[in-house]
NUKEDO-907260 format. One record per residue: y, z, x of N, C-alpha, C, CB in turn; residue number from 1; residue in one letter. Coordinates in nm, 3 decimals, decimal comma, padded with zeros to 5 digits. Glycine has a CB too. Layout:
// residues N
<node <Y Z X> <Y Z X> <Y Z X> <Y Z X> NUM "a">;
...
***
This chain:
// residues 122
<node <24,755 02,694 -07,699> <24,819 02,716 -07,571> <24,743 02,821 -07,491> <24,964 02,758 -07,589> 1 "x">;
<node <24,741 02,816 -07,364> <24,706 02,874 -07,281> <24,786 02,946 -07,175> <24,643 02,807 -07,250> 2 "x">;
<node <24,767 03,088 -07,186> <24,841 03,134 -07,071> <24,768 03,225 -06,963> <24,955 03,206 -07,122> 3 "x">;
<node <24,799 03,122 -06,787> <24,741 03,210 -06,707> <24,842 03,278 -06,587> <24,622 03,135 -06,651> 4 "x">;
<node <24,805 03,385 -06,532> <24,920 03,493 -06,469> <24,837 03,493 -06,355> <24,957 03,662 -06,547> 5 "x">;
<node <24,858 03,437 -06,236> <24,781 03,484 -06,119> <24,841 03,579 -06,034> <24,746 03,380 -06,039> 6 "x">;
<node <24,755 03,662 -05,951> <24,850 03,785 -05,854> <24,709 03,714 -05,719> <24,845 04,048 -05,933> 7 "x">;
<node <24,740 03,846 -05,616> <24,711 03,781 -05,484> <24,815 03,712 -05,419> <24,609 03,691 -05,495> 8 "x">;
<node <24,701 03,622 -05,309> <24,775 03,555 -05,224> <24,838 03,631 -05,093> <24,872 03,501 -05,303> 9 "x">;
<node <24,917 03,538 -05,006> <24,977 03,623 -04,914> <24,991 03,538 -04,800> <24,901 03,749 -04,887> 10 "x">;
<node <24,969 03,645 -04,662> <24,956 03,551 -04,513> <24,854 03,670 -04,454> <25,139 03,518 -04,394> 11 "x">;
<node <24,781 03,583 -04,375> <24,662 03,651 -04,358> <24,633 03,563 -04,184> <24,533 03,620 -04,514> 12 "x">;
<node <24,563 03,603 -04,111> <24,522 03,563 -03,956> <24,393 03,483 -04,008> <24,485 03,713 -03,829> 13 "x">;
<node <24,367 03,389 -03,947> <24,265 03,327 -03,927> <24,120 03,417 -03,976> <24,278 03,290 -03,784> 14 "x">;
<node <24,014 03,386 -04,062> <23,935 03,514 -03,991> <23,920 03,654 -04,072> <24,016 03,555 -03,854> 15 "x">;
<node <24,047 03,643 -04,146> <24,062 03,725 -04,270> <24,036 03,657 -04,408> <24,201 03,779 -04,273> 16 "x">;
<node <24,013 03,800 -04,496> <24,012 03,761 -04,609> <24,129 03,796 -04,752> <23,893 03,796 -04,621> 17 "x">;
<node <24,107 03,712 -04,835> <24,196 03,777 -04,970> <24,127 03,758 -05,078> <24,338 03,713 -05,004> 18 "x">;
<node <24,172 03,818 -05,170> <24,131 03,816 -05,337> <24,266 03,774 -05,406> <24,075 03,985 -05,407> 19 "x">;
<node <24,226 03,677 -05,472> <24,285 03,598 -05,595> <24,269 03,660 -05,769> <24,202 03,448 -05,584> 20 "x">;
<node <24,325 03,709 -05,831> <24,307 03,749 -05,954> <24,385 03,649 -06,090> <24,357 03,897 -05,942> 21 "x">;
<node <24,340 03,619 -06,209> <24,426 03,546 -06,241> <24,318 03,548 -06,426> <24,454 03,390 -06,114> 22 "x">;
<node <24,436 03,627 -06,500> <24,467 03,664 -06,629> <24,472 03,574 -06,737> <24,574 03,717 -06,627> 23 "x">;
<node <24,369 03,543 -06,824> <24,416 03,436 -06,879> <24,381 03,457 -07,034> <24,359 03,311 -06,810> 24 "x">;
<node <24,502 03,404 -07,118> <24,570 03,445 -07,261> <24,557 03,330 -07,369> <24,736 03,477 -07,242> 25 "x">;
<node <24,509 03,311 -07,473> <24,498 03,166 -07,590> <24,418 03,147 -07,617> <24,524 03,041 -07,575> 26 "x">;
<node <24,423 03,052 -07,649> <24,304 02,967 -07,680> <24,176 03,017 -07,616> <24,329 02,825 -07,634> 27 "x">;
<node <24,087 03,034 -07,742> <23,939 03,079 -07,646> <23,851 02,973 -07,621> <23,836 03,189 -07,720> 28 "x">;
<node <23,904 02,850 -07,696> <23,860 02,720 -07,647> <23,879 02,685 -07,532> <23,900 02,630 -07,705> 29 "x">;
<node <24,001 02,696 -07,486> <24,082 02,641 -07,351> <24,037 02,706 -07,212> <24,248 02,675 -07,365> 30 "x">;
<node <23,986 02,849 -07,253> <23,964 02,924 -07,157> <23,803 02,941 -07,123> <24,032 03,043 -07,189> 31 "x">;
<node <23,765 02,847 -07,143> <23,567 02,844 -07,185> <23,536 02,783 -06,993> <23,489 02,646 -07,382> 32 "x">;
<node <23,588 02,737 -06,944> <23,568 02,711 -06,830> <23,713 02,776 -06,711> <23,540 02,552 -06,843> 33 "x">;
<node <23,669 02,824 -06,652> <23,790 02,881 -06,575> <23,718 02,838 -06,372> <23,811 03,110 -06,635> 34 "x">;
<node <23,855 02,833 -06,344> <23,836 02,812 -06,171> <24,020 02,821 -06,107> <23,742 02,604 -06,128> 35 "x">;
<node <23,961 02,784 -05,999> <24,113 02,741 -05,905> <24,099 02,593 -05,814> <24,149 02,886 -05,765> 36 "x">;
<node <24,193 02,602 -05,823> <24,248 02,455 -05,752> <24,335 02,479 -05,673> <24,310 02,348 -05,837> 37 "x">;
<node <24,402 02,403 -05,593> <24,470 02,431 -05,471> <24,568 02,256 -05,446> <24,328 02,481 -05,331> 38 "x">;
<node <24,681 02,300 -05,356> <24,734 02,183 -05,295> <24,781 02,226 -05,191> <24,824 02,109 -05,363> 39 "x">;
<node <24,729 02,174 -05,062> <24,762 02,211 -04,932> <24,884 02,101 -04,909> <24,626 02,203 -04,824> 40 "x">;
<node <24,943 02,165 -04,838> <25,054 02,095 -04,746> <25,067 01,928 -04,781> <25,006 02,115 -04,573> 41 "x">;
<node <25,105 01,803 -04,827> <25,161 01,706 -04,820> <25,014 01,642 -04,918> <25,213 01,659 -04,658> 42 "x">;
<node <24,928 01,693 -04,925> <24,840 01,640 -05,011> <24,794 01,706 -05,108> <24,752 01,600 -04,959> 43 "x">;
<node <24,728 01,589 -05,264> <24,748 01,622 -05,343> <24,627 01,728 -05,359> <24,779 01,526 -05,415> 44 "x">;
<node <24,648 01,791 -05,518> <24,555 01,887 -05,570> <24,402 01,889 -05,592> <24,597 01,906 -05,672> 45 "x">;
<node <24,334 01,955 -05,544> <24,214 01,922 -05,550> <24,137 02,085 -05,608> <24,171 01,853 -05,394> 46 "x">;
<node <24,042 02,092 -05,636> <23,912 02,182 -05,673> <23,886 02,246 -05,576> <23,788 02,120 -05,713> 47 "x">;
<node <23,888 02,385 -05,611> <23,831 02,470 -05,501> <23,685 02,522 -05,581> <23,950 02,609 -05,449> 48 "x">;
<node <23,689 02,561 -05,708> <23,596 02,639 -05,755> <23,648 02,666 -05,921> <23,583 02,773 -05,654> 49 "x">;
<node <23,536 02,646 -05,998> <23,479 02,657 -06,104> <23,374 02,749 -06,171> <23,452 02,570 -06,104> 50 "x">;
<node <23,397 02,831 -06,261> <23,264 02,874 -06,321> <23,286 02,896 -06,484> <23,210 03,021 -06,244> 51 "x">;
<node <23,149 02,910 -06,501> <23,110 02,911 -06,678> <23,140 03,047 -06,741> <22,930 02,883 -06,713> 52 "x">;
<node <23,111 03,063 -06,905> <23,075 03,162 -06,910> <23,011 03,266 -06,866> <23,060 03,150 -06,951> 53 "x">;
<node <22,851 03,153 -06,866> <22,740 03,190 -06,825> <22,758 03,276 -06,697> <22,660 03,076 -06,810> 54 "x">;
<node <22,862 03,207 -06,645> <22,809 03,229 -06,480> <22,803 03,105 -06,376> <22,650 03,282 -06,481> 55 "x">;
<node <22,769 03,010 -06,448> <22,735 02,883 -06,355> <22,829 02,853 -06,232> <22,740 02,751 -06,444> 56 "x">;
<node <22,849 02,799 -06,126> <22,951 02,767 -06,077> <22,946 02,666 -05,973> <23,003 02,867 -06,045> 57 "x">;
<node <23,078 02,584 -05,984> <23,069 02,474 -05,885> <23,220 02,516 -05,802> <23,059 02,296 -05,969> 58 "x">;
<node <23,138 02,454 -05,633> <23,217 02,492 -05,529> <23,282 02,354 -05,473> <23,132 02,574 -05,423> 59 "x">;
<node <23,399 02,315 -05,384> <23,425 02,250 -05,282> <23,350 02,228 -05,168> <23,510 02,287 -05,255> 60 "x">;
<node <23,307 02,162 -05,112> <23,215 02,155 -05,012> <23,292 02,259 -04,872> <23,188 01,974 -04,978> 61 "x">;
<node <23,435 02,229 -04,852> <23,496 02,299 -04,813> <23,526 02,456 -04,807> <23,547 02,249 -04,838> 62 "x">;
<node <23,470 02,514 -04,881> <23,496 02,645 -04,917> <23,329 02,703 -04,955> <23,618 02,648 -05,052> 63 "x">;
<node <23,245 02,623 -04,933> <23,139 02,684 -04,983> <23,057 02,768 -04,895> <23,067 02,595 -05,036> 64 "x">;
<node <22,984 02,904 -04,914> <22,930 03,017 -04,822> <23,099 03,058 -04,762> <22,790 02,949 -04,680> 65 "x">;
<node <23,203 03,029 -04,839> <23,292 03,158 -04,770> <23,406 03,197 -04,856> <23,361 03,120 -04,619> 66 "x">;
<node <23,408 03,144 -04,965> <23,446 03,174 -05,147> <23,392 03,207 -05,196> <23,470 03,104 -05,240> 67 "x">;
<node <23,374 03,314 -05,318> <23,323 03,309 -05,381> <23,389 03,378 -05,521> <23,229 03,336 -05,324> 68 "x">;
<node <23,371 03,264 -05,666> <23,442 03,316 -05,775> <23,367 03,397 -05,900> <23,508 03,202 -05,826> 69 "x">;
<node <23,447 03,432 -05,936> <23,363 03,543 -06,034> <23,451 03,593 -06,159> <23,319 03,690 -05,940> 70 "x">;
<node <23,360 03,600 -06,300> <23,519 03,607 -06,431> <23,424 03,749 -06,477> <23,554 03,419 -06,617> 71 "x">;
<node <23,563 03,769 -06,535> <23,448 03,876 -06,607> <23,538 03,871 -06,795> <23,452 04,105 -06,494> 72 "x">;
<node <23,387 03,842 -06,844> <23,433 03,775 -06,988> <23,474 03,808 -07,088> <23,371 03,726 -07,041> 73 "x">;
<node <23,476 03,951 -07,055> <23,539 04,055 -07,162> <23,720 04,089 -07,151> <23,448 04,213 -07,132> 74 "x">;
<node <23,722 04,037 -07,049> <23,887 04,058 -07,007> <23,970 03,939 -06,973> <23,902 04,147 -06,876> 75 "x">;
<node <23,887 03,804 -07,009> <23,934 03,661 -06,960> <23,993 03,677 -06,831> <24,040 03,589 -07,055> 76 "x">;
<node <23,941 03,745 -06,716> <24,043 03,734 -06,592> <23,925 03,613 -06,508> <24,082 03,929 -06,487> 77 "x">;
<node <23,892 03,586 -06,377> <23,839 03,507 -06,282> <23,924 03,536 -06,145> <23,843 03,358 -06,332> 78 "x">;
<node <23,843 03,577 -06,069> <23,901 03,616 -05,897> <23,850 03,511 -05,804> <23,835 03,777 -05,827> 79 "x">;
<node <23,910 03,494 -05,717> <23,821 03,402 -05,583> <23,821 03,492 -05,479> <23,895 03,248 -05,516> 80 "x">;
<node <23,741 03,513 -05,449> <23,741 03,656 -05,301> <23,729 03,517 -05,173> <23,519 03,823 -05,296> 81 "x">;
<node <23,835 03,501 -05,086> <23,828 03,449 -05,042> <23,777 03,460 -04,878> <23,903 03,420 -05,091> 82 "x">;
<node <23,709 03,459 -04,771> <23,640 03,532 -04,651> <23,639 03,396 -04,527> <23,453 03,597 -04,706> 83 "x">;
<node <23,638 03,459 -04,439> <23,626 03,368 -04,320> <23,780 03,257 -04,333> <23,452 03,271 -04,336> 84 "x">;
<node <23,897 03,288 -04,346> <23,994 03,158 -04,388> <24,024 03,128 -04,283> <24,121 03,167 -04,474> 85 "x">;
<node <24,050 02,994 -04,294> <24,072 02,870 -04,188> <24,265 02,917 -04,255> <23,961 02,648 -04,237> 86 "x">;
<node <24,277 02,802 -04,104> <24,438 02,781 -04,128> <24,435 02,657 -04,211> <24,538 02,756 -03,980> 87 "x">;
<node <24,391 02,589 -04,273> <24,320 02,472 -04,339> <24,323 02,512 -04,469> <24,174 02,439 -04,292> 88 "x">;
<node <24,298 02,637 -04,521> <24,312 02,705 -04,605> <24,489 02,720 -04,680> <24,246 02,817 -04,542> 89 "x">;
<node <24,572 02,687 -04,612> <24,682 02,724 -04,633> <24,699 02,622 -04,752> <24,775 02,726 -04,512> 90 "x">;
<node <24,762 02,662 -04,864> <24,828 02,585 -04,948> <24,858 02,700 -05,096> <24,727 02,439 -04,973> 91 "x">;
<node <24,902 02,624 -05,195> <24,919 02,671 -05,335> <24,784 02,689 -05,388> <25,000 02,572 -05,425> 92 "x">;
<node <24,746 02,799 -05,456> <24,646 02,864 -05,505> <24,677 02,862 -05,642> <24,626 02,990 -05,448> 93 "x">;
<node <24,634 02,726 -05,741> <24,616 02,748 -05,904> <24,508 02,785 -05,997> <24,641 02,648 -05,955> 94 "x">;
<node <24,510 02,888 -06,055> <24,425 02,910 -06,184> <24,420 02,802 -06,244> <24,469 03,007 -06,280> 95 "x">;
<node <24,304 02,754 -06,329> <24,289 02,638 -06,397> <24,202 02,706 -06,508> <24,225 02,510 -06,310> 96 "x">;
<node <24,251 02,665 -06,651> <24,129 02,699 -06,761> <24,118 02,508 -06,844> <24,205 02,873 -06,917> 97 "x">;
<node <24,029 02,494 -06,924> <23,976 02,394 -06,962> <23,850 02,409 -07,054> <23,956 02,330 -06,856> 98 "x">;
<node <23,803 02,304 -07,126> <23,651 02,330 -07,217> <23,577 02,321 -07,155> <23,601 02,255 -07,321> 99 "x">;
<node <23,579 02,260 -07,035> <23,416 02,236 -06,970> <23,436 02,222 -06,826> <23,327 02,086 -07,028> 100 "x">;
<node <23,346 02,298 -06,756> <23,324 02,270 -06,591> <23,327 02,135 -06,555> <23,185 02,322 -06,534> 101 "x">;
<node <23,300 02,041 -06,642> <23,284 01,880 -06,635> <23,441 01,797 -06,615> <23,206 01,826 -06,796> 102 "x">;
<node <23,473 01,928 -06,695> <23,615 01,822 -06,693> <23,730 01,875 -06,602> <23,691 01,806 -06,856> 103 "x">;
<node <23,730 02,046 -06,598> <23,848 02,108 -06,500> <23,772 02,059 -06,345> <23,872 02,318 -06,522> 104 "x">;
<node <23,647 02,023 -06,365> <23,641 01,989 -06,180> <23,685 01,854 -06,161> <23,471 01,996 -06,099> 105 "x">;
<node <23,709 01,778 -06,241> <23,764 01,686 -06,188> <23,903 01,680 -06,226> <23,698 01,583 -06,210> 106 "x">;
<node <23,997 01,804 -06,280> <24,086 01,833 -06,293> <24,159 01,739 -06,425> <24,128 01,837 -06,167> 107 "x">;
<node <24,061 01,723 -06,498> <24,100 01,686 -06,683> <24,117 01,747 -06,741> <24,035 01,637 -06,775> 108 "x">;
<node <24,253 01,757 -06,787> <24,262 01,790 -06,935> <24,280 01,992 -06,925> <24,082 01,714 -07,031> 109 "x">;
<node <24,349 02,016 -06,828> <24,347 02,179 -06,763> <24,477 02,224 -06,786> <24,314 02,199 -06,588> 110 "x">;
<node <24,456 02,382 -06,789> <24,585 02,489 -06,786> <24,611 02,509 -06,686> <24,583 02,612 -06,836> 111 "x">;
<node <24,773 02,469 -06,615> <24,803 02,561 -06,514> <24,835 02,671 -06,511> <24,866 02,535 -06,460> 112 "x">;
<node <24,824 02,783 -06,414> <24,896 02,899 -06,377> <25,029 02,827 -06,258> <24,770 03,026 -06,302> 113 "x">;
<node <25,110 02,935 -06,263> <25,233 02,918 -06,178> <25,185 02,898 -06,065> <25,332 03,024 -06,173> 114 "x">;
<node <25,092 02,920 -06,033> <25,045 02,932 -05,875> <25,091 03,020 -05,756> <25,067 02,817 -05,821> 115 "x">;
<node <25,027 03,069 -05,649> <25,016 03,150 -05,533> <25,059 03,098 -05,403> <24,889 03,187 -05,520> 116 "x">;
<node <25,067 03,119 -05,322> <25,111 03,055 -05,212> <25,006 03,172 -05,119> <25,302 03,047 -05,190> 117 "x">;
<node <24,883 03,122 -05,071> <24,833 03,160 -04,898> <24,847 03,083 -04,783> <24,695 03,175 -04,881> 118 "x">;
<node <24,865 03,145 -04,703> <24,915 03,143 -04,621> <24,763 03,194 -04,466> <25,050 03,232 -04,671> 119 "x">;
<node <24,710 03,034 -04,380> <24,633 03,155 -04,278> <24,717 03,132 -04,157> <24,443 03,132 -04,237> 120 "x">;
<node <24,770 03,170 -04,126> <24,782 03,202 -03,951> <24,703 03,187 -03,845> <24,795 03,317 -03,922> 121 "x">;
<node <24,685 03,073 -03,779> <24,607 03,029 -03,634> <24,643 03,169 -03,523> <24,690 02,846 -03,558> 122 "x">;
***
């Protein structure tokens, strides 16, 4: 089992930014790939961002040059510093852990966190 605790989030103006933090407990198998995912308003869940141990990381085309995620591996946590947000941006903000970047980006076989709620303001 896997357990993840996210903090952040909020309501923010167009234009602003936030940081996402999000804690994660178990399985050190489960937690070998970590990212976030998201579900905006009336549609379904999709990938915002992924990264490796290593470091590696895969983005949304949507969010890319104005996200950026980062874990640090000694404390199993992963942040998304999020910059420049659209009102487009608005939706549920989930932690996701999984074995492989291969599989949480296409959202297989993953841990949820409770999820965040941001919020941008036009």
């Amino acid at each position: 089992q896997v357990q993840l605790v996210e903090s952040g989030g909020g309501l923010v103006q167009a234009g602003g930014s936030l940081r996402l933090s999000c804690a994660a407990s178990g399985s050190i198998f489960s937690i070998n790939a970590l990212g976030w995912a998201r579900q905006c308003p009336g549609k379904q869940r999709e990938l915002v961002a992924t990264i490796t141990k290593g470091g590696t990381t895969i983005y949304a085309d949507s969010v890319k040059g104005r996200f950026t995620i980062s874990r640090d591996n000694a404390k199993n946590t992963v942040s998304l510093q999020m910059n420049s947000l659209k009102p487009e941006d608005t939706a549920v903000y989930y932690c996701i852990s999984g074995l492989t970047v291969a599989t949480i980006s296409k959202l297989i076989n993953v841990y949820w966190g409770q999820g965040t709620q941001v919020t941008v303001s036009s």
